[in-house]
BAGUDREN-128960 format. One record per residue: residue number from 1; residue in three letters; x, y, z of N, C-alpha, C in turn. Coordinates in pm, 1 decimal. Each point is the difference from the previous one (the first is absolute). Last residue first. Layout:
BEGIN
num / residu / nxx / nyy / nzz / caxx / cayy / cazz / cxx / cyy / czz
NUM / ala / X / Y / Z / X / Y / Z / X / Y / Z;
...
REM end
This chain:
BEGIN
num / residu / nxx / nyy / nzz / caxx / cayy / cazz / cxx / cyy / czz
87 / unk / 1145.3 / 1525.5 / -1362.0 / -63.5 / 93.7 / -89.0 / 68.5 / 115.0 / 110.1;
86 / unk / 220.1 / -492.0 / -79.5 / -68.9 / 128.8 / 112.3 / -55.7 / 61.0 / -66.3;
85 / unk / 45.6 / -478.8 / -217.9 / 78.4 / 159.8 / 22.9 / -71.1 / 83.3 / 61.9;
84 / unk / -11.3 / -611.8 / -65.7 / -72.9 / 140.6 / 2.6 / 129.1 / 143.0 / 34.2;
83 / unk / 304.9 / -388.7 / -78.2 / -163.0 / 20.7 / 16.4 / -51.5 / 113.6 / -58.3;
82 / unk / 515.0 / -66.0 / 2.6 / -82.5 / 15.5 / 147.5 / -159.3 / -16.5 / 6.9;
81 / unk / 214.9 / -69.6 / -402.5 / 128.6 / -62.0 / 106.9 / -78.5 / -20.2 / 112.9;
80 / unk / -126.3 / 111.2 / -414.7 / -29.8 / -95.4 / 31.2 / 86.3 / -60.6 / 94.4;
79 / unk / -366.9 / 333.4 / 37.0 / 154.9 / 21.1 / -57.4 / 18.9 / -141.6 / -10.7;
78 / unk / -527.7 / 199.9 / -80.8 / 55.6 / -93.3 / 32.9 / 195.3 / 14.0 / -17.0;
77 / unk / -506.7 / 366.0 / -16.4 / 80.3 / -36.7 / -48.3 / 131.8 / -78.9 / 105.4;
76 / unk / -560.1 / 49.3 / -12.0 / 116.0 / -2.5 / 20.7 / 166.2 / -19.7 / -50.3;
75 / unk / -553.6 / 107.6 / -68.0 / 59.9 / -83.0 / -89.1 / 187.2 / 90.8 / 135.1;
74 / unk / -572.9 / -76.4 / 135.3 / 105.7 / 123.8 / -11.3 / 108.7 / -116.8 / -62.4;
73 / unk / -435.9 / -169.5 / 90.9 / 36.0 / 57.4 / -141.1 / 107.7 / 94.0 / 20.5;
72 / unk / -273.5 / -195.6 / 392.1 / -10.5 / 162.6 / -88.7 / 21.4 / -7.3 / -97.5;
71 / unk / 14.6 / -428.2 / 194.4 / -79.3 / 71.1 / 61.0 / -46.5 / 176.9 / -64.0;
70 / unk / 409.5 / -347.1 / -75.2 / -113.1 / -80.3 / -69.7 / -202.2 / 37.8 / 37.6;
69 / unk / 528.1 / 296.6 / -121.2 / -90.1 / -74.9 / 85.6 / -124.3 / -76.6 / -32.2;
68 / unk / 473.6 / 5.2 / -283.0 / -153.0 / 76.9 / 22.5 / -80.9 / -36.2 / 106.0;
67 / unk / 535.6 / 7.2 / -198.7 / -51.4 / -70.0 / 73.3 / -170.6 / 96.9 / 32.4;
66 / unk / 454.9 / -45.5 / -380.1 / -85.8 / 103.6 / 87.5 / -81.5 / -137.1 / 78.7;
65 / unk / 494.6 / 119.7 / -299.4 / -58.3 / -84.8 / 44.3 / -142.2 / 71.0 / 103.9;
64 / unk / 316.5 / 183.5 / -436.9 / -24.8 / -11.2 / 175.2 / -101.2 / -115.9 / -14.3;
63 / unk / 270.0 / 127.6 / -371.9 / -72.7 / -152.8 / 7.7 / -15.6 / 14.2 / 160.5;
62 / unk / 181.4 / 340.2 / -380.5 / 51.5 / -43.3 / 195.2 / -68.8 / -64.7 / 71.4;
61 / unk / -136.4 / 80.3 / -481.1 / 153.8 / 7.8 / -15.3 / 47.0 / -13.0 / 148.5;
60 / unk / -463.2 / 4.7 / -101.0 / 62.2 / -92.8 / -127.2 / 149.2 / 21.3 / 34.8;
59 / unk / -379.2 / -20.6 / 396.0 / 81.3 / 55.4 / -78.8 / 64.1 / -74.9 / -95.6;
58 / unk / -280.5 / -225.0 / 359.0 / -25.7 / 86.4 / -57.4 / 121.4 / 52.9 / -55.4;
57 / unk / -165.9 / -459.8 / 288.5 / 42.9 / 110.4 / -34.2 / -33.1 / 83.1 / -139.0;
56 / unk / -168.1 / -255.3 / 485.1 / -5.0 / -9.3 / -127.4 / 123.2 / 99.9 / -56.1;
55 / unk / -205.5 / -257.9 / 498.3 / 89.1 / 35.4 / -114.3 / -63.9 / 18.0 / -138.6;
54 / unk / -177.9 / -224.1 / 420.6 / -66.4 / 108.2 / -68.4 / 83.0 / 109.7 / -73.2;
53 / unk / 104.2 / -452.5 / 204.4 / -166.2 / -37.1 / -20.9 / -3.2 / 113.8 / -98.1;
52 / unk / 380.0 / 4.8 / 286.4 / 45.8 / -110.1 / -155.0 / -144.1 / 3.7 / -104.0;
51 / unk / -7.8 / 293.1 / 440.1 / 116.3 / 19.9 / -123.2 / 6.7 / -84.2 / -79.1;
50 / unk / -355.0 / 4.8 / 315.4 / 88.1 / -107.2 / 3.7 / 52.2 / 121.8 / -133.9;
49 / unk / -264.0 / 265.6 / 400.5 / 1.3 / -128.1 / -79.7 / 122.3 / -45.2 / -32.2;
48 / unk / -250.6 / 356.9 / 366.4 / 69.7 / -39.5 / -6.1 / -1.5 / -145.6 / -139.8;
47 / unk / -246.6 / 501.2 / 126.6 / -2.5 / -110.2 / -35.9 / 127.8 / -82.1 / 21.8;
46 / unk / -145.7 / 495.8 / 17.2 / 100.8 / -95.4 / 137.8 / -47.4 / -155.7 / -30.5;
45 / unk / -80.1 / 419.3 / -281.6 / -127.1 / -76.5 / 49.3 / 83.7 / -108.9 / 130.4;
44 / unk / 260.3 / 285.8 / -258.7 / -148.0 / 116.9 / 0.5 / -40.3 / -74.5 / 99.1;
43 / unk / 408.8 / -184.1 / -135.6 / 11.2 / 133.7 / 72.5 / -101.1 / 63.3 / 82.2;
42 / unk / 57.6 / -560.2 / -65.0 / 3.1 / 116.7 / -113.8 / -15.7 / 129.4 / 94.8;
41 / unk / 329.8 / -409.0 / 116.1 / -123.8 / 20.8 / 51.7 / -58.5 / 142.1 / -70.5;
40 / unk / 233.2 / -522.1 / -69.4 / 56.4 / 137.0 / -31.1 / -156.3 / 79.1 / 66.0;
39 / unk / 289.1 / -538.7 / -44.1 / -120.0 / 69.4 / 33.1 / 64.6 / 164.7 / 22.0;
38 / unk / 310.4 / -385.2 / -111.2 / -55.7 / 72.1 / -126.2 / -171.1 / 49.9 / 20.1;
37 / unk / 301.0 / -165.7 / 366.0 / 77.9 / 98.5 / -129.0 / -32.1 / 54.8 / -99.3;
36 / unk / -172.6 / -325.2 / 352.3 / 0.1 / 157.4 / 52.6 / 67.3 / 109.3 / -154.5;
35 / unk / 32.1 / -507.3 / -46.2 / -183.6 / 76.7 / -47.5 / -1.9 / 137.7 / 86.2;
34 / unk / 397.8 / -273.0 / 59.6 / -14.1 / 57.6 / -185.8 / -89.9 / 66.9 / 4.2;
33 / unk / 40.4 / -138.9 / 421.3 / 147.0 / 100.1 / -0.1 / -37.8 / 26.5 / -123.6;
32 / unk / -247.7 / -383.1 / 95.4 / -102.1 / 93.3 / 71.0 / 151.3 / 169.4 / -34.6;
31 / unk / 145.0 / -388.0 / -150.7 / -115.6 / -7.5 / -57.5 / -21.7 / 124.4 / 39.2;
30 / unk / 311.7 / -186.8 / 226.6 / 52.9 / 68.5 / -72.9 / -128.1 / 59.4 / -127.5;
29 / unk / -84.8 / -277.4 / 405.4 / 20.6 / 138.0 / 39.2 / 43.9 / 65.9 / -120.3;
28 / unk / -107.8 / -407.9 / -54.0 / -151.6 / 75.6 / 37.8 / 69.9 / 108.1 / 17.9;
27 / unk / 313.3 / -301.2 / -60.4 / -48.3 / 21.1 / -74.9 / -118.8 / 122.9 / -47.0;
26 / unk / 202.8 / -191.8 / 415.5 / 92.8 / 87.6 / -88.3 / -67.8 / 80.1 / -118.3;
25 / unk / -219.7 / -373.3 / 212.5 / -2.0 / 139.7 / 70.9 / 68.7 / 121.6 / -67.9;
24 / unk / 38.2 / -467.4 / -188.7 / -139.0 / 77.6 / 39.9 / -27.7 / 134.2 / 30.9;
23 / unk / 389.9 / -259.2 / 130.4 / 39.4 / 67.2 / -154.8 / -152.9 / 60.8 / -32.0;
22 / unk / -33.2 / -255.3 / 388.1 / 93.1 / 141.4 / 41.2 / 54.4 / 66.3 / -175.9;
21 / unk / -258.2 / -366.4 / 29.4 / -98.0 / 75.3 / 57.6 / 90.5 / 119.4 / 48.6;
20 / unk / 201.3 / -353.5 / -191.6 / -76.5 / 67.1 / -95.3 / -83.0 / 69.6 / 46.2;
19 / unk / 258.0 / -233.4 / 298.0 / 94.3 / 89.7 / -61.3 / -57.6 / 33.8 / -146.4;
18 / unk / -189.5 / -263.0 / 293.1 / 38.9 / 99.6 / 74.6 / 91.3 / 100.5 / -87.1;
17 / unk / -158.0 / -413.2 / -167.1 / -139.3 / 95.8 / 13.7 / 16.1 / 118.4 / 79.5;
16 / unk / 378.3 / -361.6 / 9.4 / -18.4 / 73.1 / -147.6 / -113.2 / 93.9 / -25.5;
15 / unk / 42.5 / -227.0 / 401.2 / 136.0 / 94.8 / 28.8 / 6.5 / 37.0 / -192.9;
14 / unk / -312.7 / -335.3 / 153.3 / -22.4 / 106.2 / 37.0 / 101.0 / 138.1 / 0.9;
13 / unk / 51.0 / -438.2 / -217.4 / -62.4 / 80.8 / -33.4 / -70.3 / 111.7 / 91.3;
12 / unk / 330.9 / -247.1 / 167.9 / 75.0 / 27.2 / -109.6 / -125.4 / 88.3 / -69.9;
11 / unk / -117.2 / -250.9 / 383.9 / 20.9 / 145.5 / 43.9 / 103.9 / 52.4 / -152.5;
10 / unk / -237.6 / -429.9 / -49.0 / -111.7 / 111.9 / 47.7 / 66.7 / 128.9 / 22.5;
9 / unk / 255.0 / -356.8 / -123.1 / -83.7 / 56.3 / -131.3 / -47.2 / 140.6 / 34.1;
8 / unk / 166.3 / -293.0 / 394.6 / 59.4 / 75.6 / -110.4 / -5.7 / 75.8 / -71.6;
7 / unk / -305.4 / -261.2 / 176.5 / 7.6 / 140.2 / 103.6 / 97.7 / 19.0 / -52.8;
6 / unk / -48.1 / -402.5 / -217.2 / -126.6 / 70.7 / -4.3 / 29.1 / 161.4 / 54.9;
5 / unk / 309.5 / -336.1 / 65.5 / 13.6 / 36.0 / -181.2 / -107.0 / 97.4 / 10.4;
4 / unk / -26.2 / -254.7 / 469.4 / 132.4 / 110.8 / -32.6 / -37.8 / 83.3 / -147.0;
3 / unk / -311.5 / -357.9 / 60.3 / -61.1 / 147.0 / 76.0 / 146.5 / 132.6 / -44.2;
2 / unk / 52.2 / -479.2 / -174.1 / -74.4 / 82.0 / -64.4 / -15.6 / 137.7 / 54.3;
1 / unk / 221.2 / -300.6 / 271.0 / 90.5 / 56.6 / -97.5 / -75.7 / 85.1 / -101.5;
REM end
């Protein structure tokens, strides 16, 4: 009767490690969907970096937002809808 309660347990917790290793996943994927979003690739030097890392801003009255490579120093200007802006 112990062994039964026991392999019970056993497949109840396995069927819970199954279903955090699939929210896991989820997880990893929606992660890896944020961090494509805020990598940007600079014009001059084809650097690719982190937008959150190398923001700054500038202006007293249209508070653009700029992003500087962390390789040339070219100061990008940031939308804040669509990102980086085509040059």
């Amino acid at each position: 009767m112990d062994l039964e309660k026991i392999e019970k347990r056993f497949k109840t917790l396995e069927g819970r490690v199954e279903e955090q290793r699939i929210a896991l996943e989820k997880l990893q994927e929606q992660m890896k969907e944020l961090r494509q979003k805020s990598i940007a690739t600079c014009k001059n030097c084809s650097m690719e970096f982190d937008l959150l890392a190398n923001h700054y801003s500038i202006g007293l009255f249209d508070n653009i937002v700029y992003v500087k490579c962390p390789r040339c120093n070219k100061a990008i200007p940031v939308d804040s809808k669509d990102g980086v802006k085509k040059a």
